[in-house]
Biopython code that builds the backbone (N, CA, C, O; Angstrom):
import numpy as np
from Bio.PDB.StructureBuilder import StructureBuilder

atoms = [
    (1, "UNK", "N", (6.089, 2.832, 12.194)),
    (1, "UNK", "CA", (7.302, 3.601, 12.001)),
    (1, "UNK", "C", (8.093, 3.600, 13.301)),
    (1, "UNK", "O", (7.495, 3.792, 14.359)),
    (2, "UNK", "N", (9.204, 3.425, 13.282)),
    (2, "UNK", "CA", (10.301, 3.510, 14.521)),
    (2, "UNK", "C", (11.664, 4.384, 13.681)),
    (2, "UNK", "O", (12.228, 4.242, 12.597)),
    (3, "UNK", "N", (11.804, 5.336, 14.855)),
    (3, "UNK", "CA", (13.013, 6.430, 15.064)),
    (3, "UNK", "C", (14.368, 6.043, 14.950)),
    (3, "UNK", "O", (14.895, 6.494, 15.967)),
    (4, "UNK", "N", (15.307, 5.402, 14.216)),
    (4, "UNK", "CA", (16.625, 5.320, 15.004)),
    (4, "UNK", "C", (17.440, 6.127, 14.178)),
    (4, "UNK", "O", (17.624, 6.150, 12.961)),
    (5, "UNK", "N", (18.176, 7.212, 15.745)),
    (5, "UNK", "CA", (18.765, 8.165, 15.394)),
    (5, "UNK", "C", (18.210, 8.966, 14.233)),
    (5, "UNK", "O", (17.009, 9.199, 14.366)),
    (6, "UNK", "N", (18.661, 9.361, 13.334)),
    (6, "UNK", "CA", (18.488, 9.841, 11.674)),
    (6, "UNK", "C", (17.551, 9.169, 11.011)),
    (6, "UNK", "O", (16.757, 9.684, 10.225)),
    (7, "UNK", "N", (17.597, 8.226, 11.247)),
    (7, "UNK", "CA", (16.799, 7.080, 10.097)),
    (7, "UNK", "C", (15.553, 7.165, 10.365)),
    (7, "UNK", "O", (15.348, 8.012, 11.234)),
    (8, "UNK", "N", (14.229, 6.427, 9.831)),
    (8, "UNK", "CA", (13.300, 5.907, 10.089)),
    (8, "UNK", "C", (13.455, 4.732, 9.089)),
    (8, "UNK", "O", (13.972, 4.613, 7.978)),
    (9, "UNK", "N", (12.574, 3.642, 10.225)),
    (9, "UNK", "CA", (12.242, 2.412, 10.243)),
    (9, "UNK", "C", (10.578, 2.461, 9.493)),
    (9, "UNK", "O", (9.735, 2.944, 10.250)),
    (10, "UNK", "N", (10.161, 2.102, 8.384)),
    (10, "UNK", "CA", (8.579, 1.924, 8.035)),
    (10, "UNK", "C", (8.527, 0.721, 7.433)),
    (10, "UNK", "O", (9.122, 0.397, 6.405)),
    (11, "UNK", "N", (7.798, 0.057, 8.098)),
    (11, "UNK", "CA", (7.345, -1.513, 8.286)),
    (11, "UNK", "C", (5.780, -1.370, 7.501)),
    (11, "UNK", "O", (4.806, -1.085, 8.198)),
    (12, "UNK", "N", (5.663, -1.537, 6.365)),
    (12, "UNK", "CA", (4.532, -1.966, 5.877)),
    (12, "UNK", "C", (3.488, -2.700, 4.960)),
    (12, "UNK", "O", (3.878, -3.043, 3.844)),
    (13, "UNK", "N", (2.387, -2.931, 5.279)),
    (13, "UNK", "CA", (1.881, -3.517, 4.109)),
    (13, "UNK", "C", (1.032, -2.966, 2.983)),
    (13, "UNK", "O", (0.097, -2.173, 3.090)),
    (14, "UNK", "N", (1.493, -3.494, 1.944)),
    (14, "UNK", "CA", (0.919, -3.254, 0.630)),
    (14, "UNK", "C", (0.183, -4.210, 0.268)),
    (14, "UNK", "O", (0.468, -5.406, 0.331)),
    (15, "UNK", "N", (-1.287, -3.491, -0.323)),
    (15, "UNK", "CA", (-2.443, -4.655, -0.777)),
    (15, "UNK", "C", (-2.129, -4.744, -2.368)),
    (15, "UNK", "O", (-1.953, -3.586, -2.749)),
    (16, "UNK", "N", (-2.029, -5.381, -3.127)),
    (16, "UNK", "CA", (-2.194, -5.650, -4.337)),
    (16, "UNK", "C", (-2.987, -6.580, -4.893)),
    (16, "UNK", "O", (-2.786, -7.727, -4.492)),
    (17, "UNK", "N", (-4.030, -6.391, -5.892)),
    (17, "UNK", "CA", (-4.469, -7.428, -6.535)),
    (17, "UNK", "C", (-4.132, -8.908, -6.460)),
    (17, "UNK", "O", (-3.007, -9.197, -6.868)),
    (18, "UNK", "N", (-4.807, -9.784, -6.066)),
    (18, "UNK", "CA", (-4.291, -11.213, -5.894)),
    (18, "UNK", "C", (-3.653, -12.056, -7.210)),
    (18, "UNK", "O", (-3.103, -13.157, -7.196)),
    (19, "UNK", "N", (-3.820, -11.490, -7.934)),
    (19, "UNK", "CA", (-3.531, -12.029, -9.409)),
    (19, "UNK", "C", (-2.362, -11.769, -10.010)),
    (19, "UNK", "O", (-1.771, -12.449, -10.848)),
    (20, "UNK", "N", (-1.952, -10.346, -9.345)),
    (20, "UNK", "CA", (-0.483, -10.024, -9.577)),
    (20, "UNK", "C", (0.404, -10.759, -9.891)),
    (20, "UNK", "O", (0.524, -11.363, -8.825)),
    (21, "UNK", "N", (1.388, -11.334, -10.766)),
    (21, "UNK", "CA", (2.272, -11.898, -10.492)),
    (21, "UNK", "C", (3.554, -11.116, -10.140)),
    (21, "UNK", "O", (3.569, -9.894, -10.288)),
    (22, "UNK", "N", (4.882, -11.940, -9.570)),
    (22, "UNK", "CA", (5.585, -11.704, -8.662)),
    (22, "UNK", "C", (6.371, -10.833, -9.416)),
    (22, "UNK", "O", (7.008, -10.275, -8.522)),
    (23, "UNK", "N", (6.781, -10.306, -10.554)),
    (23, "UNK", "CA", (7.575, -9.193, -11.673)),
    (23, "UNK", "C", (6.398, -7.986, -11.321)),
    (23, "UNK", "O", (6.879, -6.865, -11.155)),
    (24, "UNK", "N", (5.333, -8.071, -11.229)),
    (24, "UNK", "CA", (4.160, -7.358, -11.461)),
    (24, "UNK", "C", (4.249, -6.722, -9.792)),
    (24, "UNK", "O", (4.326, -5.501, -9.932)),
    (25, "UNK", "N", (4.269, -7.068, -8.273)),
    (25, "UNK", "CA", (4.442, -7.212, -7.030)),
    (25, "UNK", "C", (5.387, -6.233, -7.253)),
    (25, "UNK", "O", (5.216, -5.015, -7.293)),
    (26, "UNK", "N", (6.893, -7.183, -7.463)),
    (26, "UNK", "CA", (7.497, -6.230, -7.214)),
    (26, "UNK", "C", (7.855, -5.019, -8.062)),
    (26, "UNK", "O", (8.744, -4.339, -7.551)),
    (27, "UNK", "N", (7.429, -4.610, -9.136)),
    (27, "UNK", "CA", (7.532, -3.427, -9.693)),
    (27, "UNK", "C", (6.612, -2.331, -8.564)),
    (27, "UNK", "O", (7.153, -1.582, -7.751)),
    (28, "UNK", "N", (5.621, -2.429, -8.702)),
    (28, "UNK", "CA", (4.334, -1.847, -7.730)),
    (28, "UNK", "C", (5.120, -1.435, -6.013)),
    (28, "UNK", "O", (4.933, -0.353, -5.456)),
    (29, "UNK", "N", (6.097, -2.720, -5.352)),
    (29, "UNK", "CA", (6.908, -2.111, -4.280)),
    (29, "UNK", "C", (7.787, -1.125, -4.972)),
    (29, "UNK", "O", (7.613, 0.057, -4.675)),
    (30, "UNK", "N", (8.747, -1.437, -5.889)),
    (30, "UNK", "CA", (9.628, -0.217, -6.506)),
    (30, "UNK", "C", (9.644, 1.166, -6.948)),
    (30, "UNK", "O", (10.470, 2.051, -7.172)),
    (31, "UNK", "N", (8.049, 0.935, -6.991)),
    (31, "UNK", "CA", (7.224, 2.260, -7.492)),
    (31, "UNK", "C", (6.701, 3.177, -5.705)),
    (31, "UNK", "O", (6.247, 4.304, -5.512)),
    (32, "UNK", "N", (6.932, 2.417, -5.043)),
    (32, "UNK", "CA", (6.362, 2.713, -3.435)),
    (32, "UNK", "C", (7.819, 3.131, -2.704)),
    (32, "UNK", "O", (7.957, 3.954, -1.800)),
    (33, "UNK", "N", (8.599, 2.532, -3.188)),
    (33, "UNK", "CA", (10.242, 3.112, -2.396)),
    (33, "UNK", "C", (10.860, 4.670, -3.293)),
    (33, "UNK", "O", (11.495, 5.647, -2.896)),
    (34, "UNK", "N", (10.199, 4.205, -4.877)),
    (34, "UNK", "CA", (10.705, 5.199, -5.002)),
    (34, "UNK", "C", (10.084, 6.813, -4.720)),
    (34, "UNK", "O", (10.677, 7.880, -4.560)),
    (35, "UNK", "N", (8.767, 6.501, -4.738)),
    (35, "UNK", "CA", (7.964, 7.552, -4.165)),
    (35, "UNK", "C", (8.315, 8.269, -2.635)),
    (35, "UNK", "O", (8.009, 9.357, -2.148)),
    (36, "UNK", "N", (9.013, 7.245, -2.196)),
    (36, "UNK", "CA", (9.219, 7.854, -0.288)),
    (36, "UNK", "C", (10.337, 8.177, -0.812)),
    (36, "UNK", "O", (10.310, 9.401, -0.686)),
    (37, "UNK", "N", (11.514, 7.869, -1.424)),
    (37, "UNK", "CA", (12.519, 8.292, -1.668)),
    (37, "UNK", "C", (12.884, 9.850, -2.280)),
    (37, "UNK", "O", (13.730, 10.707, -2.024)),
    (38, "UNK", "N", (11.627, 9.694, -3.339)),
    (38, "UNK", "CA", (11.677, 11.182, -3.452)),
    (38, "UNK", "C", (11.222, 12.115, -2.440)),
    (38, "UNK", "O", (12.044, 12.956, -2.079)),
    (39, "UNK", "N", (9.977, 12.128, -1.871)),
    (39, "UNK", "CA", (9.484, 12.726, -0.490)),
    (39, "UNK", "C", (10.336, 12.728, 0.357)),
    (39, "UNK", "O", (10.298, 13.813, 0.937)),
    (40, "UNK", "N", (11.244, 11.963, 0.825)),
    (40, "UNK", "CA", (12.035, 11.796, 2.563)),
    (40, "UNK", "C", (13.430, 11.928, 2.191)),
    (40, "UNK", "O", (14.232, 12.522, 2.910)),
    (41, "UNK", "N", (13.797, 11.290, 0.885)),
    (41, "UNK", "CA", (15.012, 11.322, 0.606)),
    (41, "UNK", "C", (15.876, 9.946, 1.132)),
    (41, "UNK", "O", (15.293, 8.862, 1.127)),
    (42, "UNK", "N", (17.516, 10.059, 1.658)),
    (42, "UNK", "CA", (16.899, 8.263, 2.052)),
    (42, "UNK", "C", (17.619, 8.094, 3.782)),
    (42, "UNK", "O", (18.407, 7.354, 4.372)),
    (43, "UNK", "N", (16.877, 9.131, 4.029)),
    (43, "UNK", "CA", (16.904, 8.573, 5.801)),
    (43, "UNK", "C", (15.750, 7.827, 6.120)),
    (43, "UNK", "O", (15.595, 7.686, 7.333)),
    (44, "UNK", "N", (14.738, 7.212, 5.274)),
    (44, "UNK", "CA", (13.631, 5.855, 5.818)),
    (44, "UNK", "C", (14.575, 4.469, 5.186)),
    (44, "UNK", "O", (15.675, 4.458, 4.632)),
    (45, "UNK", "N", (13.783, 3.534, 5.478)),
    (45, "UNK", "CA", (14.331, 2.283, 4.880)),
    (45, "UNK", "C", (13.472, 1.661, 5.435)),
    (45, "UNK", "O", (13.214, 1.794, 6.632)),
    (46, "UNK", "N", (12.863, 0.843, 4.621)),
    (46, "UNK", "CA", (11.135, 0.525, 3.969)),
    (46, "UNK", "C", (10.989, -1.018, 3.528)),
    (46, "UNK", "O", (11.113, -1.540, 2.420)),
    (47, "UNK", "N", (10.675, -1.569, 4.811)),
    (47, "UNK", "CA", (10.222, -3.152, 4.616)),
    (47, "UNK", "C", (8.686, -3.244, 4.329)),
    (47, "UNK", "O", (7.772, -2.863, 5.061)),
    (48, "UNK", "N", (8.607, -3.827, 3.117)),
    (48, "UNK", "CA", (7.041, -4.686, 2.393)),
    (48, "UNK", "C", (6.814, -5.638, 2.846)),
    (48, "UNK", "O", (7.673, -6.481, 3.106)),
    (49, "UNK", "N", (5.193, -5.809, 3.139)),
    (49, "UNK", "CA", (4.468, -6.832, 3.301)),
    (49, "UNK", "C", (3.743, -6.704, 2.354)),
    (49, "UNK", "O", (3.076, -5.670, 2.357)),
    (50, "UNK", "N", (3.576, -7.575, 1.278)),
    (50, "UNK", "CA", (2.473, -7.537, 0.150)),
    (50, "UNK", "C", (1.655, -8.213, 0.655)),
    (50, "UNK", "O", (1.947, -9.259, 1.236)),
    (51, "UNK", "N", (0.317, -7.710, 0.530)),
    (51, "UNK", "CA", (-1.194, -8.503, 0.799)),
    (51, "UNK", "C", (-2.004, -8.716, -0.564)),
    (51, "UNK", "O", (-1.642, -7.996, -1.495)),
    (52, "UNK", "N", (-3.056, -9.614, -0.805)),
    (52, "UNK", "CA", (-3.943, -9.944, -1.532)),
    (52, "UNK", "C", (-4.957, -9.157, -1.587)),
    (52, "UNK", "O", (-5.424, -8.905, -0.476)),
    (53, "UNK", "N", (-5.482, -8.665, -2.472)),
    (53, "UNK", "CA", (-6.706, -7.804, -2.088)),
    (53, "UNK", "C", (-7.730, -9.039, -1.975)),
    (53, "UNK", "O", (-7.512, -10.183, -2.376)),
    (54, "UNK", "N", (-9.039, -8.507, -1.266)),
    (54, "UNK", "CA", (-9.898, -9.486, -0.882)),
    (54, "UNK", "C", (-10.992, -8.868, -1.188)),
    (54, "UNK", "O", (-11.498, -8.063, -0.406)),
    (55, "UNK", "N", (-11.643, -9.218, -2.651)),
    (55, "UNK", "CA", (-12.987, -9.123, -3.151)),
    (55, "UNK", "C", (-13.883, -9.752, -1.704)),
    (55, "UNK", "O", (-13.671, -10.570, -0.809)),
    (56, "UNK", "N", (-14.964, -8.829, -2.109)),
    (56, "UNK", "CA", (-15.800, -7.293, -2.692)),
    (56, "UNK", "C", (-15.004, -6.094, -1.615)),
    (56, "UNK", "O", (-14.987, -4.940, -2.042)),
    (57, "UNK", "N", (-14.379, -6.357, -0.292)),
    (57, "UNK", "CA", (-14.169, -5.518, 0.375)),
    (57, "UNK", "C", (-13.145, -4.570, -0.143)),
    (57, "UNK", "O", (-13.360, -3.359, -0.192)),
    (58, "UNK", "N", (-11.874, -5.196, -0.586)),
    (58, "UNK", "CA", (-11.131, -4.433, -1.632)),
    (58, "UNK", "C", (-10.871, -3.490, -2.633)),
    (58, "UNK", "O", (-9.865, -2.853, -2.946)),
    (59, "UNK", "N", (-12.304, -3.569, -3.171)),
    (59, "UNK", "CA", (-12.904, -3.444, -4.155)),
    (59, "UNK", "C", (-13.672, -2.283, -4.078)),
    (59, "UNK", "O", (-13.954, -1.628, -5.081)),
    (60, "UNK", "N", (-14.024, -1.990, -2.970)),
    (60, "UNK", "CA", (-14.352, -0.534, -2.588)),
    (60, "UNK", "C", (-13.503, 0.635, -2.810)),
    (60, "UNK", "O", (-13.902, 1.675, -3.335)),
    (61, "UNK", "N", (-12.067, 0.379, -2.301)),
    (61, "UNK", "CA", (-11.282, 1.424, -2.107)),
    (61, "UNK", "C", (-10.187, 1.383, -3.427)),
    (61, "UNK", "O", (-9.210, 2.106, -3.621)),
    (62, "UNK", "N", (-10.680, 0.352, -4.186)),
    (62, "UNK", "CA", (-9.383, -0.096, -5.401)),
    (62, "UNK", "C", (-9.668, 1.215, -6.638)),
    (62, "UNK", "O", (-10.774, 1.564, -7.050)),
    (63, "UNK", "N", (-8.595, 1.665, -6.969)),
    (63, "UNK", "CA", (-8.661, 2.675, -8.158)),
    (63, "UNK", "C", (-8.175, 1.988, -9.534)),
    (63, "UNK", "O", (-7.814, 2.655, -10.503)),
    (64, "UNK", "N", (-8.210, 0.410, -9.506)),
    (64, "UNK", "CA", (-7.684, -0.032, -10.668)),
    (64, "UNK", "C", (-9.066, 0.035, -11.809)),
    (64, "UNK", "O", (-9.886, -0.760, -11.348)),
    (65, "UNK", "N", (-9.301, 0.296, -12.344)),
    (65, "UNK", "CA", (-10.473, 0.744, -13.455)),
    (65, "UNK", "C", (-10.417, -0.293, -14.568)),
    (65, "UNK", "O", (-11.380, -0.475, -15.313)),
    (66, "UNK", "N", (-9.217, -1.006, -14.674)),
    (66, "UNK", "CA", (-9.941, -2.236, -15.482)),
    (66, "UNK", "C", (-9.326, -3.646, -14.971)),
    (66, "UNK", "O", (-9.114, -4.588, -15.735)),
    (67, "UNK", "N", (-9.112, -3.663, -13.813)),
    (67, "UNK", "CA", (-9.957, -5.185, -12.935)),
    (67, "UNK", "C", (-11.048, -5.934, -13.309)),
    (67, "UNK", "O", (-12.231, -5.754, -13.019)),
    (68, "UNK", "N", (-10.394, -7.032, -14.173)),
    (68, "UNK", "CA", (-11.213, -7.756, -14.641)),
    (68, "UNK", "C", (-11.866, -9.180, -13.668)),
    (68, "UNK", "O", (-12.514, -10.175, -13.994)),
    (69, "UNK", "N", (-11.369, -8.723, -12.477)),
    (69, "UNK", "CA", (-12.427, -9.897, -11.336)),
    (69, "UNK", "C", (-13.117, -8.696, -10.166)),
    (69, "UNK", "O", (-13.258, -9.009, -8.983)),
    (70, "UNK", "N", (-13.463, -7.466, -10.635)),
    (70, "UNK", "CA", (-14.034, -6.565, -9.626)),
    (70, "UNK", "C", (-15.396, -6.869, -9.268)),
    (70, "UNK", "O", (-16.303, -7.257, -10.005)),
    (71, "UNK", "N", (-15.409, -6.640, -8.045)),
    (71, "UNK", "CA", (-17.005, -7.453, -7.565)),
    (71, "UNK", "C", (-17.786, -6.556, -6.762)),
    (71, "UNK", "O", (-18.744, -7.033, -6.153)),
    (72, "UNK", "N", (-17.507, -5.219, -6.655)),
    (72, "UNK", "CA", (-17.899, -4.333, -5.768)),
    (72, "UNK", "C", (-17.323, -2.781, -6.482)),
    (72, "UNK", "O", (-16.152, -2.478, -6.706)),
    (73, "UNK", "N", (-18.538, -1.970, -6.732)),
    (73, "UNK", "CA", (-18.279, -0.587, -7.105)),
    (73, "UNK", "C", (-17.285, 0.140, -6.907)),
    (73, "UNK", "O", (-17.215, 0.287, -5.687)),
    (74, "UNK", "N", (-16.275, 0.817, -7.522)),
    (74, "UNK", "CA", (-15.125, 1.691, -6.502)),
    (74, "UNK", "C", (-16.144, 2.791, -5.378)),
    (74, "UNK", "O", (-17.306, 2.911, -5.766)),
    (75, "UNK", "N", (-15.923, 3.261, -4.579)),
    (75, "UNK", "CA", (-16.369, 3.695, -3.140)),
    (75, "UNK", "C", (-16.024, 5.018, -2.973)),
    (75, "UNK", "O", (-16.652, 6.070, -3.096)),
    (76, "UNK", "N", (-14.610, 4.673, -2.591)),
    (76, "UNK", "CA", (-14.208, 6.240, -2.642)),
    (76, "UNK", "C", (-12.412, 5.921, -1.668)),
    (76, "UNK", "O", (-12.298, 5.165, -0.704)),
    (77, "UNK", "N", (-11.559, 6.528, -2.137)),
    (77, "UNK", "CA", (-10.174, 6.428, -1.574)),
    (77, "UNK", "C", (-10.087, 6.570, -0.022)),
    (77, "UNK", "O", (-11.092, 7.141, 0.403)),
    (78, "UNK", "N", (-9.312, 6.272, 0.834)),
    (78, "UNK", "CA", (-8.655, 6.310, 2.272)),
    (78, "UNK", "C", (-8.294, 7.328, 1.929)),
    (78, "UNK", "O", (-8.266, 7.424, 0.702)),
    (79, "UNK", "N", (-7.912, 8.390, 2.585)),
    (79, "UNK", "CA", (-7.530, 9.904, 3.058)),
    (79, "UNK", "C", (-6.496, 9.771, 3.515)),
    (79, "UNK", "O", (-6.731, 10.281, 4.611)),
    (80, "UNK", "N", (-5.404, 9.458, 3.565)),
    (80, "UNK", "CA", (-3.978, 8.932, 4.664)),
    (80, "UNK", "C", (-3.829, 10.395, 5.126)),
    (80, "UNK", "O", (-3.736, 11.477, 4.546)),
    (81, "UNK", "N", (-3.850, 9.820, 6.921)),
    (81, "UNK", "CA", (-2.871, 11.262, 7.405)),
    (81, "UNK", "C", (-2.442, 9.838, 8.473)),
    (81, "UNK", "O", (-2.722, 8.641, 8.425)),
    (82, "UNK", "N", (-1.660, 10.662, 9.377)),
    (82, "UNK", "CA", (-0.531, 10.480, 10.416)),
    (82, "UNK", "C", (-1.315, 9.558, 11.046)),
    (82, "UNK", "O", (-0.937, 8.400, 11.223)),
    (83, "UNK", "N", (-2.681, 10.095, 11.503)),
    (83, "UNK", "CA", (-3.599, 8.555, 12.543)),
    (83, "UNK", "C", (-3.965, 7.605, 11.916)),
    (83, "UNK", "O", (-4.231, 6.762, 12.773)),
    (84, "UNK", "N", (-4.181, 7.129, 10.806)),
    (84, "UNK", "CA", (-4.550, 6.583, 9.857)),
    (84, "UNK", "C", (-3.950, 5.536, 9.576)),
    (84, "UNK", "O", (-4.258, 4.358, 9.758)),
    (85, "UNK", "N", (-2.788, 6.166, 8.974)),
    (85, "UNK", "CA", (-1.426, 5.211, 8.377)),
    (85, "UNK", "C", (-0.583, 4.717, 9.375)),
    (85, "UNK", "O", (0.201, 3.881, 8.922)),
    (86, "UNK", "N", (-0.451, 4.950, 10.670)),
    (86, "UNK", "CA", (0.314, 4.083, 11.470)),
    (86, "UNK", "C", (-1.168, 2.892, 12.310)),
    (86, "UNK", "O", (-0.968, 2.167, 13.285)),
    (87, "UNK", "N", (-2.296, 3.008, 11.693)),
    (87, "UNK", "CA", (-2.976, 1.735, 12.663)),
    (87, "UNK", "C", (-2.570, 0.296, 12.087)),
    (87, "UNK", "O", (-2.042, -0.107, 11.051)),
    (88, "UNK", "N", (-3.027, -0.230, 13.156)),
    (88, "UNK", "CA", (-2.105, -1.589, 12.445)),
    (88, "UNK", "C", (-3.958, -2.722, 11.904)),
    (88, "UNK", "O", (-4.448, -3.721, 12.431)),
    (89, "UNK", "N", (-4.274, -2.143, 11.073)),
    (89, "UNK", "CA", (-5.287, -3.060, 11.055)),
    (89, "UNK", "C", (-5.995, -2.820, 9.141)),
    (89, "UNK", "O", (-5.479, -2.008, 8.373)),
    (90, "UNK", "N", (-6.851, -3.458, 8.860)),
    (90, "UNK", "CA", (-6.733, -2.962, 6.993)),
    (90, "UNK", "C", (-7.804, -1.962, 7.385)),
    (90, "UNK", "O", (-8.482, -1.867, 8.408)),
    (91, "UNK", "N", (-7.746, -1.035, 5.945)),
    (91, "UNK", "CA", (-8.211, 0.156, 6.174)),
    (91, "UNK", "C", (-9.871, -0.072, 4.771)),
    (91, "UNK", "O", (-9.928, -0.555, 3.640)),
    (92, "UNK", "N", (-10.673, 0.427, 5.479)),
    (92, "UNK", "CA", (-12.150, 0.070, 4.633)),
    (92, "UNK", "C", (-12.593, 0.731, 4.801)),
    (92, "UNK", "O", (-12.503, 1.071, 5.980)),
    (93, "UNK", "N", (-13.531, 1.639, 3.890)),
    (93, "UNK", "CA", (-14.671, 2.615, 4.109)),
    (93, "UNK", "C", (-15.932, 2.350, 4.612)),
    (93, "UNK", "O", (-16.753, 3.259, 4.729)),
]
sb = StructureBuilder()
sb.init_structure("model")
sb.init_model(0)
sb.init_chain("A")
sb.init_seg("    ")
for serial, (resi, resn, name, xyz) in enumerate(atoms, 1):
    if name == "N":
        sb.init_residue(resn, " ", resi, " ")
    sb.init_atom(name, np.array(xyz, "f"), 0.0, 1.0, " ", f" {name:<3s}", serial, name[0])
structure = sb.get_structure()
């Protein structure tokens, strides 16, 4: 995240299923802008990086329940707070 003036800058990536196709991608970002949009309103402005999820590690933290290439038990969700969500590295239980 970067400050300018009023605004915020949030630079991030989104993991999605590798299988996704690209109508499927970007609905899933549209559903992610509009969520900050309601929360922040629209002083952010919100660049995507879509990522692949990467069986079995993925697969831990995934809440999709009928993933039909799941290779690893769901685990248990990431907790997002403030230290969390700005590291720059993927997030795994």
């Amino acid at each position: 995240m970067i400050k300018y003036g009023s605004q915020l800058h949030i630079d991030c990536h989104l993991t999605l299923p590798w299988y996704f196709n690209l109508q499927q991608s970007h609905k899933e970002v549209e559903l992610l802008q509009e969520m900050i949009t309601q929360e922040m309103g629209d002083v952010v402005e919100l660049f995507v990086h879509l990522d692949p999820c990467l069986p079995p590690v993925s697969c831990r933290l995934c809440t999709k329940s009928d993933c039909h290439v799941r290779e690893h038990a769901f685990v248990g969700r990431v907790e997002w707070t403030l230290a969390n969500v700005s590291e720059n590295q993927r997030h795994v239980l």
